[in-house]
PLY file of the C-alpha trace (Angstrom):
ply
format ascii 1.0
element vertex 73
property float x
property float y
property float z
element edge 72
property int vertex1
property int vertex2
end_header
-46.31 -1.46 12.07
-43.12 -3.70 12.05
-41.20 -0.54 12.02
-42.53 0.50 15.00
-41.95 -2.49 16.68
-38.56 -2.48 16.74
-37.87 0.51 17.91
-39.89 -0.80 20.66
-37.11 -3.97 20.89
-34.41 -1.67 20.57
-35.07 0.71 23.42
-36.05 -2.22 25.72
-32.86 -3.76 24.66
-30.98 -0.81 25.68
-32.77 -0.56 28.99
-31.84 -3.69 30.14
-28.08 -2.99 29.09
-28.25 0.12 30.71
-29.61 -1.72 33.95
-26.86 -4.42 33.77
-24.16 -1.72 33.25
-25.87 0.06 36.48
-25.84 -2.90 38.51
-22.12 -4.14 37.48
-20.74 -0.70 38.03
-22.72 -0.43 41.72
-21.19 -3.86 42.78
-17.81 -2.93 41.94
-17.71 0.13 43.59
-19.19 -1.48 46.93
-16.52 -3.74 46.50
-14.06 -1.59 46.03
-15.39 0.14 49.37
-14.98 -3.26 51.23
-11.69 -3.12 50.49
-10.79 0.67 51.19
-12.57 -0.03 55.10
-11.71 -3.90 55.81
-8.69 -2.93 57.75
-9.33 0.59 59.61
-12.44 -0.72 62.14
-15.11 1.27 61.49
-18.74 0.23 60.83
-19.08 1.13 56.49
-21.64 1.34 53.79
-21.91 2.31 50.63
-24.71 4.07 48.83
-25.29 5.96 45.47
-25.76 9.22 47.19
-23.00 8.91 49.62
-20.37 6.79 47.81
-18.20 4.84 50.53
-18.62 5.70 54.13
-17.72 5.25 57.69
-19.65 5.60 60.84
-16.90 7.74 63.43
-19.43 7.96 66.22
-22.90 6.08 66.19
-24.87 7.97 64.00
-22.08 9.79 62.23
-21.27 8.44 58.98
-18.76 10.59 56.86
-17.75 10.29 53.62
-14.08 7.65 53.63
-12.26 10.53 51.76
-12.63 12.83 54.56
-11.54 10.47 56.66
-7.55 11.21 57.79
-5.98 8.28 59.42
-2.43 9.24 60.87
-0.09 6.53 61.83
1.09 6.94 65.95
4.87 6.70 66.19
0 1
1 2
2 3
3 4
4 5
5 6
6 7
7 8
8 9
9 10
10 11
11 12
12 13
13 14
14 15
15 16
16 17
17 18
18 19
19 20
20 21
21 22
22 23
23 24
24 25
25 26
26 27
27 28
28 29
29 30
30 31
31 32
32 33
33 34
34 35
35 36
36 37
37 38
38 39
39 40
40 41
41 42
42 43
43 44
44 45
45 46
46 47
47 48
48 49
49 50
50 51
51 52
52 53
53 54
54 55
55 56
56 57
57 58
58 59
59 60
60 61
61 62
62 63
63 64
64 65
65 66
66 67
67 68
68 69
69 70
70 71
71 72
């Protein structure tokens, strides 16, 4: 019986690493999104699905690697 509990410990344990690596690695990113979009002036999110985005008309949100911002001269 004691053997089976700690497999029991040991895959909870790794659950709730796996959730904390999730979590870290999803805050990051949307950081890292903040970043990419705080000077350009578009409405962004970020999403697991859809990674970084911006919003070109209402409605329209497009992925921000799509996105092709040329410089006027």
């Amino acid at each position: 019986m004691g053997r089976d509990n700690s497999y029991v410990k040991a895959i909870i344990l790794f659950l709730i690493g796996v959730v904390i690596l999730f979590s870290i690695g999803f805050y990051v990113s949307k950081g890292v999104c903040d970043a990419k979009t705080s000077d350009i002036g578009f409405p962004h999110r970020f999403s697991l699905m859809g990674n970084c985005q911006i919003e070109i008309t209402p409605g329209q949100w497009i992925p921000l690697e799509s996105y092709y911002f040329q410089q006027q001269p």
